[in-house]
PQR file with spaces between the fields and no chain letter, atoms N, CA, C, O and H, PARSE charges and radii, in Angstrom:
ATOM       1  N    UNK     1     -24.193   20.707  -21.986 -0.4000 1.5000
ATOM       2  CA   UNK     1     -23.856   19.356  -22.373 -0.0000 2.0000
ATOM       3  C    UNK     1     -22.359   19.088  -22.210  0.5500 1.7000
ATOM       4  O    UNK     1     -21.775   18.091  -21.787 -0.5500 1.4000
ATOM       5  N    UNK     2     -21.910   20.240  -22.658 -0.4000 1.5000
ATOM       6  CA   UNK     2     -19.857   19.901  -22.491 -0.0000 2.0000
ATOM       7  C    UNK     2     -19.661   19.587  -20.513  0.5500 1.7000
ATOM       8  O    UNK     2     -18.845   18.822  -19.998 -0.5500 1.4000
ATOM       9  H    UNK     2     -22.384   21.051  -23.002  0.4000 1.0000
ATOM      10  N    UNK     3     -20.640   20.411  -19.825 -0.4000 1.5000
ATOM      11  CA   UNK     3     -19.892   20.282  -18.180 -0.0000 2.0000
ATOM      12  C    UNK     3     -20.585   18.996  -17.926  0.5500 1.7000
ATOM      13  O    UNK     3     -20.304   18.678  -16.771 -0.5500 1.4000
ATOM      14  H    UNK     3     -21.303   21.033  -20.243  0.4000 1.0000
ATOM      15  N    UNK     4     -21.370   18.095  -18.475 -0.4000 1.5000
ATOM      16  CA   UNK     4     -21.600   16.926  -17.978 -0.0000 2.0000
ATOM      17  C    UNK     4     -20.421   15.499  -19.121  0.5500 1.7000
ATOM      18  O    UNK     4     -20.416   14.367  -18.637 -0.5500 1.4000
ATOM      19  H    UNK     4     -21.598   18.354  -19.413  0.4000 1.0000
ATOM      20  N    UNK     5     -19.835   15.642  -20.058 -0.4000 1.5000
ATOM      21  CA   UNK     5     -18.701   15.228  -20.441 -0.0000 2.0000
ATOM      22  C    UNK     5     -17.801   15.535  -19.686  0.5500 1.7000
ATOM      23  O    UNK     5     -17.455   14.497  -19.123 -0.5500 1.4000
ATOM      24  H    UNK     5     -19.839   16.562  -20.452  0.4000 1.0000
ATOM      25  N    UNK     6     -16.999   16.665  -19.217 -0.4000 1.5000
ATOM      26  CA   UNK     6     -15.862   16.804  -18.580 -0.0000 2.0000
ATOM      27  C    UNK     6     -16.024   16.132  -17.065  0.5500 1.7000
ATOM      28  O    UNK     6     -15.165   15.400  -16.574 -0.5500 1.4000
ATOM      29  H    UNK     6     -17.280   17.508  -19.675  0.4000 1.0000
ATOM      30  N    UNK     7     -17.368   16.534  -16.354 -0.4000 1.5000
ATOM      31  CA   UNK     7     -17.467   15.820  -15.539 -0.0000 2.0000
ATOM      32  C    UNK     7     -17.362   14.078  -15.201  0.5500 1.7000
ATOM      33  O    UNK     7     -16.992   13.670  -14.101 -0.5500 1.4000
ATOM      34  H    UNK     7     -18.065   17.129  -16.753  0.4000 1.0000
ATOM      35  N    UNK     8     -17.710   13.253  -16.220 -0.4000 1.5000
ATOM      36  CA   UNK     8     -17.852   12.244  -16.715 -0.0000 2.0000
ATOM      37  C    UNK     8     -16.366   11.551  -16.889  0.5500 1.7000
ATOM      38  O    UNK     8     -16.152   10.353  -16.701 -0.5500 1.4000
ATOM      39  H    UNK     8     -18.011   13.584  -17.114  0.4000 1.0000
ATOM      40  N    UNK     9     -15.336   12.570  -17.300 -0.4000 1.5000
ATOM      41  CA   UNK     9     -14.238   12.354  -17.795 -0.0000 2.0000
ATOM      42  C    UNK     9     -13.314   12.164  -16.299  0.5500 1.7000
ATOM      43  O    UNK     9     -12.603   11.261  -15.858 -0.5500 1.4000
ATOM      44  H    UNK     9     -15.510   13.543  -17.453  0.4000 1.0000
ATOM      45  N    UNK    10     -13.689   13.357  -15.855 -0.4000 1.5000
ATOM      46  CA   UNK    10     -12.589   13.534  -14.279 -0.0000 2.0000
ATOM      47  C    UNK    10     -13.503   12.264  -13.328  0.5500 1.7000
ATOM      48  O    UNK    10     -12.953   11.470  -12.565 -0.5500 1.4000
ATOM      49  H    UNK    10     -14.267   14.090  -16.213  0.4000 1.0000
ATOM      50  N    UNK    11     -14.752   12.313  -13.558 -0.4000 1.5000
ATOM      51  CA   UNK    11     -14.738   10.784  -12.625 -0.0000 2.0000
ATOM      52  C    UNK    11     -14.222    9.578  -12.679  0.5500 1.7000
ATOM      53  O    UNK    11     -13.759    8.839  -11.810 -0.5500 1.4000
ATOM      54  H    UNK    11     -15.199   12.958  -14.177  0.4000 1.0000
ATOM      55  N    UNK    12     -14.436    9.423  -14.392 -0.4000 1.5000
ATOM      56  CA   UNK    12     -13.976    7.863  -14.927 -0.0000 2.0000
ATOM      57  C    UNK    12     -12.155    7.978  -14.323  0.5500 1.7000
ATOM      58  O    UNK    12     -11.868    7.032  -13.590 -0.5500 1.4000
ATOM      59  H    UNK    12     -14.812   10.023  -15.098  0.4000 1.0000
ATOM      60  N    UNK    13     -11.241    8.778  -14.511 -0.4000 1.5000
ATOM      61  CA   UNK    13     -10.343    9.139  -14.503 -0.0000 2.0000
ATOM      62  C    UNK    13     -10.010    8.895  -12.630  0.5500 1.7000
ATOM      63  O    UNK    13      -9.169    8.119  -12.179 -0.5500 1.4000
ATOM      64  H    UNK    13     -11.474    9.546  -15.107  0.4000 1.0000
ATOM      65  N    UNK    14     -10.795    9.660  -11.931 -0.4000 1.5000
ATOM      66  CA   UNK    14     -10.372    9.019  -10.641 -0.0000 2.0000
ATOM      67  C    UNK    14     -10.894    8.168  -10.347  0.5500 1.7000
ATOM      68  O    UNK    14     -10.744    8.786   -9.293 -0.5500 1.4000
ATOM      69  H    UNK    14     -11.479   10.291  -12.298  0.4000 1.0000
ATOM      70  N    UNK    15     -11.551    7.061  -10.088 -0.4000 1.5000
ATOM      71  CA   UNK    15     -11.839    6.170  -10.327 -0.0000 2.0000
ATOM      72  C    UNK    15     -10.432    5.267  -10.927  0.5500 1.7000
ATOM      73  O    UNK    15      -9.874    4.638  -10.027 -0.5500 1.4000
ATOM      74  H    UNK    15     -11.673    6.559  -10.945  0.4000 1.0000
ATOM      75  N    UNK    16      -9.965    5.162  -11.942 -0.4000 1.5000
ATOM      76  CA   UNK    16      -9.098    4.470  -12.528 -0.0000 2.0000
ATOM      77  C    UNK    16      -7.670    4.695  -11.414  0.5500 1.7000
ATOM      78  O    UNK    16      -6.980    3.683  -11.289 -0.5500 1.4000
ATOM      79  H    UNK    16     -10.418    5.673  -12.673  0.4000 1.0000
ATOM      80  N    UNK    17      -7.279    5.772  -10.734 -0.4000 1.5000
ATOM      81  CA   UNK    17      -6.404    6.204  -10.213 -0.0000 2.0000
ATOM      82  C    UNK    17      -6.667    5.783   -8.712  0.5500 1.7000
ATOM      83  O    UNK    17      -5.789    5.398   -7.940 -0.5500 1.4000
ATOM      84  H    UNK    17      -7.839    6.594  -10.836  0.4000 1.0000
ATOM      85  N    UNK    18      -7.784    5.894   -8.469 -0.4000 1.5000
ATOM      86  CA   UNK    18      -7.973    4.907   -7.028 -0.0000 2.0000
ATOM      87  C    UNK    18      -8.209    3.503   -6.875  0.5500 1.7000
ATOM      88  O    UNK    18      -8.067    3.010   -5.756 -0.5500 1.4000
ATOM      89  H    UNK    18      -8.497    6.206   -9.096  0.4000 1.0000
ATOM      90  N    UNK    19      -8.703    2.473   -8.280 -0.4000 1.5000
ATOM      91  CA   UNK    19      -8.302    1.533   -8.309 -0.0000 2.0000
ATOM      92  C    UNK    19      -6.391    1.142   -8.615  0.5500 1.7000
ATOM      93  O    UNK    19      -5.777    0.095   -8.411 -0.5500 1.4000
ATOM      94  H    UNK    19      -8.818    2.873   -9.189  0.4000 1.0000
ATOM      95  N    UNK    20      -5.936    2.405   -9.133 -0.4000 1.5000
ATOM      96  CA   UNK    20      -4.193    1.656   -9.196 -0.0000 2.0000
ATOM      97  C    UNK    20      -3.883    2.087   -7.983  0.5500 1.7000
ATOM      98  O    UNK    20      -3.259    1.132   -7.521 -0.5500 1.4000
ATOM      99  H    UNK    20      -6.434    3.256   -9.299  0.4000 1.0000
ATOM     100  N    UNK    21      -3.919    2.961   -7.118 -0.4000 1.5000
ATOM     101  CA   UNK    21      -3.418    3.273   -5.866 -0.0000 2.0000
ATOM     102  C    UNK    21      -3.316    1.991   -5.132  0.5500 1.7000
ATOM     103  O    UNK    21      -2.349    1.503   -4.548 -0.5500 1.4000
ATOM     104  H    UNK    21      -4.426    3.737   -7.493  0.4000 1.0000
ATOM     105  N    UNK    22      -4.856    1.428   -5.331 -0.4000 1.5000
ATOM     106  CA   UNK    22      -5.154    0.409   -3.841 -0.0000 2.0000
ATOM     107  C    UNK    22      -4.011   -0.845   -4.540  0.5500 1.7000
ATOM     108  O    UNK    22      -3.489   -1.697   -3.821 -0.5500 1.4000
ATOM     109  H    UNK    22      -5.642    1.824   -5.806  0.4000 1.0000
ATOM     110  N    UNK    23      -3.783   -0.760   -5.928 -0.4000 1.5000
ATOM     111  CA   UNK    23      -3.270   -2.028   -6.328 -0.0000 2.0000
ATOM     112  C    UNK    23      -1.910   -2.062   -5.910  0.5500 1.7000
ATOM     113  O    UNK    23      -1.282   -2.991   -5.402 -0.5500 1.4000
ATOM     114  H    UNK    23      -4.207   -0.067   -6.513  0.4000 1.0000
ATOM     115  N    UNK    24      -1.504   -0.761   -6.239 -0.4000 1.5000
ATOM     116  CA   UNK    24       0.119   -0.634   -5.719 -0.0000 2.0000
ATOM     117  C    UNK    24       0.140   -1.052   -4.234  0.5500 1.7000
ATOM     118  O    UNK    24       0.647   -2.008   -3.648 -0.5500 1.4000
ATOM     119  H    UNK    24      -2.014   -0.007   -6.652  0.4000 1.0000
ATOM     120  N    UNK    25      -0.615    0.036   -3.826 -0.4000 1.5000
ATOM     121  CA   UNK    25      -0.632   -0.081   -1.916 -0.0000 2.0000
ATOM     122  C    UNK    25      -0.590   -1.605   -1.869  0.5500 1.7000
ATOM     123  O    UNK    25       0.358   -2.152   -1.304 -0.5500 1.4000
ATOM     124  H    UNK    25      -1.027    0.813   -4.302  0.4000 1.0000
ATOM     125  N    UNK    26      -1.570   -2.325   -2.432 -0.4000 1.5000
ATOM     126  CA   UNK    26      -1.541   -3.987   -2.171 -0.0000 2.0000
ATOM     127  C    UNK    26      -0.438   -4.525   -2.247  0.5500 1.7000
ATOM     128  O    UNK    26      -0.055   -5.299   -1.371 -0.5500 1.4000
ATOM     129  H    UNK    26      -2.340   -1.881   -2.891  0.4000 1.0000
ATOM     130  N    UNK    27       0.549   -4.112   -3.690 -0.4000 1.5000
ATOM     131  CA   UNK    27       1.461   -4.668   -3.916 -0.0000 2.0000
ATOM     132  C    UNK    27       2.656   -4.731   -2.973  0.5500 1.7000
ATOM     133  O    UNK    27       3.428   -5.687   -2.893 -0.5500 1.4000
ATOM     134  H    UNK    27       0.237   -3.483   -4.401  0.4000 1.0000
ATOM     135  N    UNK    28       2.719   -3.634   -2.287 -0.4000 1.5000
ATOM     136  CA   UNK    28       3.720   -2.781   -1.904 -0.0000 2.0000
ATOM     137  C    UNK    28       3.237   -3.494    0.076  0.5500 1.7000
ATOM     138  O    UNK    28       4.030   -3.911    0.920 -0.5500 1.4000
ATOM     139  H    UNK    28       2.092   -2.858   -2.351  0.4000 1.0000
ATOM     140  N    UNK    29       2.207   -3.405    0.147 -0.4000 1.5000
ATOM     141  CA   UNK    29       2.331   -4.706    1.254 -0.0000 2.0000
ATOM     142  C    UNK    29       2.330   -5.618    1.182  0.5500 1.7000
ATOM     143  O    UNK    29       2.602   -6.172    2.247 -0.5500 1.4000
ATOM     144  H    UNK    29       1.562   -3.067   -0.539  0.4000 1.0000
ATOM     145  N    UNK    30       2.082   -6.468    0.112 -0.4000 1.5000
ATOM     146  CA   UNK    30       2.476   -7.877    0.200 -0.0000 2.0000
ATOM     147  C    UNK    30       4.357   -8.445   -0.095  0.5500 1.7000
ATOM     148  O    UNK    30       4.996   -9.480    0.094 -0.5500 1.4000
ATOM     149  H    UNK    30       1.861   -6.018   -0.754  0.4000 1.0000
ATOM     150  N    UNK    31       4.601   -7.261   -0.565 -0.4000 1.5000
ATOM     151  CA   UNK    31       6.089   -7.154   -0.963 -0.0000 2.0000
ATOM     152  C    UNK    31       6.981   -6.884    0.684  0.5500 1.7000
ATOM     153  O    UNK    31       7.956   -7.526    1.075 -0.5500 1.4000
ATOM     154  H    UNK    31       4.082   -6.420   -0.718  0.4000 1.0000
ATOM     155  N    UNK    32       6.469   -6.055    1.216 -0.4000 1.5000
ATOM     156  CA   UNK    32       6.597   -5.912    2.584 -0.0000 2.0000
ATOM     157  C    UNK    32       6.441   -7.095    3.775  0.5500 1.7000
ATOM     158  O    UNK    32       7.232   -7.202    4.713 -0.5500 1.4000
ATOM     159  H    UNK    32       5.677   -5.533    0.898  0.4000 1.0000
ATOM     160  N    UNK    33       5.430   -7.843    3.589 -0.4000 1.5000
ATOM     161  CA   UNK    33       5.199   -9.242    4.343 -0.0000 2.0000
ATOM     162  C    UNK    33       5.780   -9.906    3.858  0.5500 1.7000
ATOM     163  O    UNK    33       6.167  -10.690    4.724 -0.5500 1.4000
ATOM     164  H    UNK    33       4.788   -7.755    2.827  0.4000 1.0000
ATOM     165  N    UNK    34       6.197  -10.198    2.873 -0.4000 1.5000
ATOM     166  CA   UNK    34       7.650  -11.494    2.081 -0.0000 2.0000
ATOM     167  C    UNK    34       8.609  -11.095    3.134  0.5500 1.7000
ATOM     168  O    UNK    34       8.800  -11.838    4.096 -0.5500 1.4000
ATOM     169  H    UNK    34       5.883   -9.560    2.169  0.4000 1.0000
ATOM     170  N    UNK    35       9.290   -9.838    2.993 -0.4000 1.5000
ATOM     171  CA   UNK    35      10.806   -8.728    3.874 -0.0000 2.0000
ATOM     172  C    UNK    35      10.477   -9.344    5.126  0.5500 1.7000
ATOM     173  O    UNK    35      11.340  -10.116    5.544 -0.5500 1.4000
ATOM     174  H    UNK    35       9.135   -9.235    2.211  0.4000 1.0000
ATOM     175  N    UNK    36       9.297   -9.181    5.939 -0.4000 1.5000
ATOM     176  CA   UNK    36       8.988   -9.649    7.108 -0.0000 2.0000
ATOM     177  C    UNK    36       9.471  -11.368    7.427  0.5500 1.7000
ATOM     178  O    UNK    36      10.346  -11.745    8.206 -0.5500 1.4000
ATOM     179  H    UNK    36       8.596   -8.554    5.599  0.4000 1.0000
ATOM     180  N    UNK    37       8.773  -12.029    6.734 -0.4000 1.5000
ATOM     181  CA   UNK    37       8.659  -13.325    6.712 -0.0000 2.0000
ATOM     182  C    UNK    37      10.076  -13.956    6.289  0.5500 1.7000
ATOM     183  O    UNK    37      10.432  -15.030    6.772 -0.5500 1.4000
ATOM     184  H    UNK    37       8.062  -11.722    6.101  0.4000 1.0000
ATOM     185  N    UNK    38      10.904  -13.223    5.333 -0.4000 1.5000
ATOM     186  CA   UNK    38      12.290  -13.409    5.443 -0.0000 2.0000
ATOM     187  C    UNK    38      13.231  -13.615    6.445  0.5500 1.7000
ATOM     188  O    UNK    38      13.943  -14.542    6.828 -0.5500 1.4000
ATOM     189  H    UNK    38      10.615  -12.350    4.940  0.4000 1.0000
ATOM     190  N    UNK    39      12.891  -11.842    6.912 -0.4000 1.5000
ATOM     191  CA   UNK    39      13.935  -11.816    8.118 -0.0000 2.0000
ATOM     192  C    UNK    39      13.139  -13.040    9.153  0.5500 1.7000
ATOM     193  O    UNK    39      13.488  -14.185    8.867 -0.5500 1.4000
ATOM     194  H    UNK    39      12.312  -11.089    6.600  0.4000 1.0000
ATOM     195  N    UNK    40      12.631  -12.985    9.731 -0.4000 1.5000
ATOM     196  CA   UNK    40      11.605  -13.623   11.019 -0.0000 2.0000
ATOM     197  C    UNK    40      12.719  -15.654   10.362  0.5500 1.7000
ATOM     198  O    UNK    40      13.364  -16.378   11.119 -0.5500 1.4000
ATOM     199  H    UNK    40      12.346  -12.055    9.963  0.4000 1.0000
ATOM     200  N    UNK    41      12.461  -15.890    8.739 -0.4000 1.5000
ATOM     201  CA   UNK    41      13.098  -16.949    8.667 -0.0000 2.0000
ATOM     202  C    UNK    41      14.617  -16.841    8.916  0.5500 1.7000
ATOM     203  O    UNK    41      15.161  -17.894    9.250 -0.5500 1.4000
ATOM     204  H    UNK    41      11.937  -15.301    8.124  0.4000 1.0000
ATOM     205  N    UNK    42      15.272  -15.913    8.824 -0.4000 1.5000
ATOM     206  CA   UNK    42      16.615  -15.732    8.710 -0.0000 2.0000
ATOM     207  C    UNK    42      17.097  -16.137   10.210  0.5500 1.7000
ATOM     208  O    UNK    42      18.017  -16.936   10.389 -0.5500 1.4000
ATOM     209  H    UNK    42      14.831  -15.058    8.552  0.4000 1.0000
ATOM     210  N    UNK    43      16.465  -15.578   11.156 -0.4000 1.5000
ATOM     211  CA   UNK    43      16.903  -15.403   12.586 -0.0000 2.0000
ATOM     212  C    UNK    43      15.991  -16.477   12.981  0.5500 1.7000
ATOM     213  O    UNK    43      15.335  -16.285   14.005 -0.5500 1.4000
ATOM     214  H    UNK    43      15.718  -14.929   11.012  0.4000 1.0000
ATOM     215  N    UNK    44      15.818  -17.718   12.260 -0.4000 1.5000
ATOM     216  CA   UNK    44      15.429  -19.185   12.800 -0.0000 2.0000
ATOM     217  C    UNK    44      13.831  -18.134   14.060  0.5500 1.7000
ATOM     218  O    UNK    44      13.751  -17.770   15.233 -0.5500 1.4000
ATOM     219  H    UNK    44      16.350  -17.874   11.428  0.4000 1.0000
ATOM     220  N    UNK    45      13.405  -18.112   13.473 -0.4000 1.5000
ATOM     221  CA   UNK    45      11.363  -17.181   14.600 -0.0000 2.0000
ATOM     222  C    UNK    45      10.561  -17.523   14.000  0.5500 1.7000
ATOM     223  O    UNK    45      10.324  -17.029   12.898 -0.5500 1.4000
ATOM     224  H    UNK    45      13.470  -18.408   12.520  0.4000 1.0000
ATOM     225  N    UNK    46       9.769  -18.629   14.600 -0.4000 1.5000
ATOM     226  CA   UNK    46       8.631  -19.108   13.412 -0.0000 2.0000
ATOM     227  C    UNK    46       7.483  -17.828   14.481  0.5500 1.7000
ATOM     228  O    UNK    46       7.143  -17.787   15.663 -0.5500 1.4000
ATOM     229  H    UNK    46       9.962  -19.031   15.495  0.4000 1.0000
ATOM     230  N    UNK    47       7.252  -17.072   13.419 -0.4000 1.5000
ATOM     231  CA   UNK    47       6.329  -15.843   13.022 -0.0000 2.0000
ATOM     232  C    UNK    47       5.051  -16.279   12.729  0.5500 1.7000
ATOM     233  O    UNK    47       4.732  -16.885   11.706 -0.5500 1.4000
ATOM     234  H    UNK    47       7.529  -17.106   12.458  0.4000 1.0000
ATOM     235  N    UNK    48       3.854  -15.758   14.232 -0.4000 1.5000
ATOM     236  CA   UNK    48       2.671  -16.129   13.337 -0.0000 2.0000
ATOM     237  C    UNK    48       1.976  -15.883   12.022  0.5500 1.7000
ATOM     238  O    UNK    48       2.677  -15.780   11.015 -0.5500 1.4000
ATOM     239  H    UNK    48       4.114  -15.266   15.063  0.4000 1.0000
ATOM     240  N    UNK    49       1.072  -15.811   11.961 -0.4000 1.5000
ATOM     241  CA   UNK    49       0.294  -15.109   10.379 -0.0000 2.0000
ATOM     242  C    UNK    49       0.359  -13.693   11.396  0.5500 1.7000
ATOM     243  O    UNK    49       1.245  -12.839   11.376 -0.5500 1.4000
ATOM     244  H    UNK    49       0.503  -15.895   12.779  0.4000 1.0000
ATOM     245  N    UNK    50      -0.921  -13.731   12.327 -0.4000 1.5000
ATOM     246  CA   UNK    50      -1.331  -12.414   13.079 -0.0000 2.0000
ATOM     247  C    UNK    50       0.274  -11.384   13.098  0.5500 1.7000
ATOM     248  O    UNK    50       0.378  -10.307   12.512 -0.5500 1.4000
ATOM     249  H    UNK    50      -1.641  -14.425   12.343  0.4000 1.0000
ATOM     250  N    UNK    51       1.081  -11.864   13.688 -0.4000 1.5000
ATOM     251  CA   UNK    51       1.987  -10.971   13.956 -0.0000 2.0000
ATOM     252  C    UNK    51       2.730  -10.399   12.796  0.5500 1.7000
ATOM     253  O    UNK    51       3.069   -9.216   12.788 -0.5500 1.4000
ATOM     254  H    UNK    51       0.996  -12.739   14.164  0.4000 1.0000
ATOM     255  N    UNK    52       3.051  -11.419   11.582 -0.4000 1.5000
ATOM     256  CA   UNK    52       3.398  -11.265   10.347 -0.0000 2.0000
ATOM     257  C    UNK    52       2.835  -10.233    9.653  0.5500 1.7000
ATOM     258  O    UNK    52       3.478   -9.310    9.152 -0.5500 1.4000
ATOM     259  H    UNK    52       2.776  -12.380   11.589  0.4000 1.0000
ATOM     260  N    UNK    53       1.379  -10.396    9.604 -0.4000 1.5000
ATOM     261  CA   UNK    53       0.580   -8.899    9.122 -0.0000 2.0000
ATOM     262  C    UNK    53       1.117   -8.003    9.806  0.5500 1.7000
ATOM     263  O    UNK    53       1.857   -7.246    9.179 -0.5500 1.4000
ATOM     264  H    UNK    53       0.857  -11.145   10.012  0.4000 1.0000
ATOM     265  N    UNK    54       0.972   -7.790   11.110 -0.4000 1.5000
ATOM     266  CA   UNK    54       0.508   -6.359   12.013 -0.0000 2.0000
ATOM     267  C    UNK    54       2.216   -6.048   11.685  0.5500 1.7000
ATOM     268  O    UNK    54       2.402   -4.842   11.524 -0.5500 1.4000
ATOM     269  H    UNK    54       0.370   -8.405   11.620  0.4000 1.0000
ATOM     270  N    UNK    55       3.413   -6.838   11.562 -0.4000 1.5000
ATOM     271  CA   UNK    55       4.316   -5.750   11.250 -0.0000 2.0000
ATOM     272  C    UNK    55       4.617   -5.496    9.999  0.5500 1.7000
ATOM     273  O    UNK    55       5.384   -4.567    9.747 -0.5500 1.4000
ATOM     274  H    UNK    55       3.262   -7.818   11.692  0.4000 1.0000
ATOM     275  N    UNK    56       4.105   -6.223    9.058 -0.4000 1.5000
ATOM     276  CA   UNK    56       4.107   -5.153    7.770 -0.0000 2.0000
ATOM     277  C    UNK    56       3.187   -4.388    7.661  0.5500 1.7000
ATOM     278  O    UNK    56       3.206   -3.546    6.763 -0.5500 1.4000
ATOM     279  H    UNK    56       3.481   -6.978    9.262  0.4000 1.0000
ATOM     280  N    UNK    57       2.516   -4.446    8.228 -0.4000 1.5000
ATOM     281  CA   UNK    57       1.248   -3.481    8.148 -0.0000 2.0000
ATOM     282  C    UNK    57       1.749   -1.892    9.034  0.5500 1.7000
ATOM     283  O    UNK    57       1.270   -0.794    8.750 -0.5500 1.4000
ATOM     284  H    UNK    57       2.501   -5.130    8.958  0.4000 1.0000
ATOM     285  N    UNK    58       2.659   -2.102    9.979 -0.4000 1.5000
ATOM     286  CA   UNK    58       2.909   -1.262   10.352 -0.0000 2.0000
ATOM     287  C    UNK    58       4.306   -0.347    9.494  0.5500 1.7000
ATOM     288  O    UNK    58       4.470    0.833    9.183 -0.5500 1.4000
ATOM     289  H    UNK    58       3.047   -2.994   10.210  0.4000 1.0000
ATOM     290  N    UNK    59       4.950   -1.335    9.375 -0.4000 1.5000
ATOM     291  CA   UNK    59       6.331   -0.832    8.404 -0.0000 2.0000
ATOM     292  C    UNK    59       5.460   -0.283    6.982  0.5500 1.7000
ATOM     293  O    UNK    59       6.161    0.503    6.344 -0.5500 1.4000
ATOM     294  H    UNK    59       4.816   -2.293    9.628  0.4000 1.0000
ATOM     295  N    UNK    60       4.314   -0.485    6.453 -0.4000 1.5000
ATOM     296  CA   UNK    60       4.260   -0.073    5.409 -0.0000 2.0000
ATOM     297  C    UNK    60       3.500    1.364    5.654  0.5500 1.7000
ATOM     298  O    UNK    60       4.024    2.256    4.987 -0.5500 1.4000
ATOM     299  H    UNK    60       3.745   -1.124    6.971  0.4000 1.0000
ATOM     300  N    UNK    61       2.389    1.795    6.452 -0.4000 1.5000
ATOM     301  CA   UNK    61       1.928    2.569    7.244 -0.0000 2.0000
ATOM     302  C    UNK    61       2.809    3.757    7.538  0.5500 1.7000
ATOM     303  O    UNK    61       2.502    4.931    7.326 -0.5500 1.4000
ATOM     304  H    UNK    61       1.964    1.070    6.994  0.4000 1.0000
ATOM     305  N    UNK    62       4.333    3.161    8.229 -0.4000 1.5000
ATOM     306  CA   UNK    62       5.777    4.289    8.917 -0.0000 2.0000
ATOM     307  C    UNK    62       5.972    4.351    7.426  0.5500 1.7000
ATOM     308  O    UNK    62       5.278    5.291    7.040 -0.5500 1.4000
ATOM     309  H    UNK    62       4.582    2.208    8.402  0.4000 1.0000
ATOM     310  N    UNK    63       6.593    3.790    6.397 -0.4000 1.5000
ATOM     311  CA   UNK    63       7.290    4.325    5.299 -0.0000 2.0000
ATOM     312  C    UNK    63       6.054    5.383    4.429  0.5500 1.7000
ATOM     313  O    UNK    63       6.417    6.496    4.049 -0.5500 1.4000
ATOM     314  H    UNK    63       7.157    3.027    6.710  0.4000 1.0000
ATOM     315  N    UNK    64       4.844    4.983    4.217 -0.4000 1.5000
ATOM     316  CA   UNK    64       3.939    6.167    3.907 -0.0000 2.0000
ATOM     317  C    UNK    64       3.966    7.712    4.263  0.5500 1.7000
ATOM     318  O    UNK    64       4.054    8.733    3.581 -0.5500 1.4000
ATOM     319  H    UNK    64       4.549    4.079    4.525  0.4000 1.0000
ATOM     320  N    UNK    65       3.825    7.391    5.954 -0.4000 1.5000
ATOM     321  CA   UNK    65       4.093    8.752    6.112 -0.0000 2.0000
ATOM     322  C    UNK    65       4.983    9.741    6.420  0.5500 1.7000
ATOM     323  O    UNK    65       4.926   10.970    6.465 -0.5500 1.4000
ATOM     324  H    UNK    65       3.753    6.562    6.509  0.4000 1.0000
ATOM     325  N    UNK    66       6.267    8.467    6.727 -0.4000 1.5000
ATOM     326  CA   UNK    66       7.508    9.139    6.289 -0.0000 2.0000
ATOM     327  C    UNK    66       7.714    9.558    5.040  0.5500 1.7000
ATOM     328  O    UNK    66       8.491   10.507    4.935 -0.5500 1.4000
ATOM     329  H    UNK    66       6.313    7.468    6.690  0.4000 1.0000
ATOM     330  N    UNK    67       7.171    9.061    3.906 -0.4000 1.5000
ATOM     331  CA   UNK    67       7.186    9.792    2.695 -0.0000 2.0000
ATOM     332  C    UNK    67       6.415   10.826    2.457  0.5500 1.7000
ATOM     333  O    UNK    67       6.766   11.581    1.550 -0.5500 1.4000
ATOM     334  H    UNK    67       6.540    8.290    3.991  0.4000 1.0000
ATOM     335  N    UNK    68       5.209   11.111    3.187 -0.4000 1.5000
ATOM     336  CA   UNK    68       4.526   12.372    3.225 -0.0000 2.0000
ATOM     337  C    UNK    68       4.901   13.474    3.715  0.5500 1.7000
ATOM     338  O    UNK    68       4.722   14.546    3.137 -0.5500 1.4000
ATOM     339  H    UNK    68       4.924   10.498    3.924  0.4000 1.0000
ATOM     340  N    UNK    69       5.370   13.374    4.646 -0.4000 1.5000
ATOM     341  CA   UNK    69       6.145   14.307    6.119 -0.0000 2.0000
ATOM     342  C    UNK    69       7.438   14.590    5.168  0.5500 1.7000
ATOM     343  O    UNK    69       7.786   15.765    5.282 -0.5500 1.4000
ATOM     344  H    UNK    69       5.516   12.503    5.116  0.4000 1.0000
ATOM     345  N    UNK    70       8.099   13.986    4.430 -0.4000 1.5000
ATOM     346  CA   UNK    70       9.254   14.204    3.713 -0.0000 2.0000
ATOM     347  C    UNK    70       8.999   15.286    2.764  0.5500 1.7000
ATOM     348  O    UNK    70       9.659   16.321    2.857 -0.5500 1.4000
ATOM     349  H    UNK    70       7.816   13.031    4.337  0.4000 1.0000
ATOM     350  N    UNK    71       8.139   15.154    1.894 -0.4000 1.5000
ATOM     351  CA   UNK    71       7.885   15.533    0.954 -0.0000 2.0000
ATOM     352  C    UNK    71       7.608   17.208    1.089  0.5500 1.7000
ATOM     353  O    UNK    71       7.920   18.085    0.284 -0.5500 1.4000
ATOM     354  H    UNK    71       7.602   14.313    1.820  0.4000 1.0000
ATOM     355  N    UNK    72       6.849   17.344    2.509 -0.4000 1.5000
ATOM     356  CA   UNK    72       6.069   18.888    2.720 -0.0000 2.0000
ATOM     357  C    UNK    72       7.226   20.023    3.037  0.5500 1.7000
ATOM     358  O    UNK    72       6.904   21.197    3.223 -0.5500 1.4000
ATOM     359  H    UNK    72       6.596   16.631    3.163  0.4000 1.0000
């Protein structure tokens, strides 16, 4: 009865940790597409939507695994 509690426990638990991941990750690209949409306004470039995503999407993608590759 205790290995189906502990089990119970480490699921609820990831679970909770992969819903904050995706929230940060969300955050952390939409914070990234503002930076985009800044600069693109700064230097007078009207920036589509399409292109607007694909380079924060990519800048957020390079800083990930530059932080992984860093880390090892």
């Amino acid at each position: 009865m205790a290995k189906n509690k502990n089990g119970f426990g480490a699921l609820l638990r990831t679970l909770v940790a992969s819903v904050m991941l995706i929230l940060i990750g969300l955050f952390y690209f939409l914070v990234t597409l503002w930076i985009v949409k800044i600069g693109a306004n700064l230097l007078d470039y009207t920036l589509d939507g399409n292109w607007a995503v694909l380079a924060a999407s990519l800048l957020s993608v390079g800083s990930m695994i530059g932080s992984a590759i860093q880390k090892m």
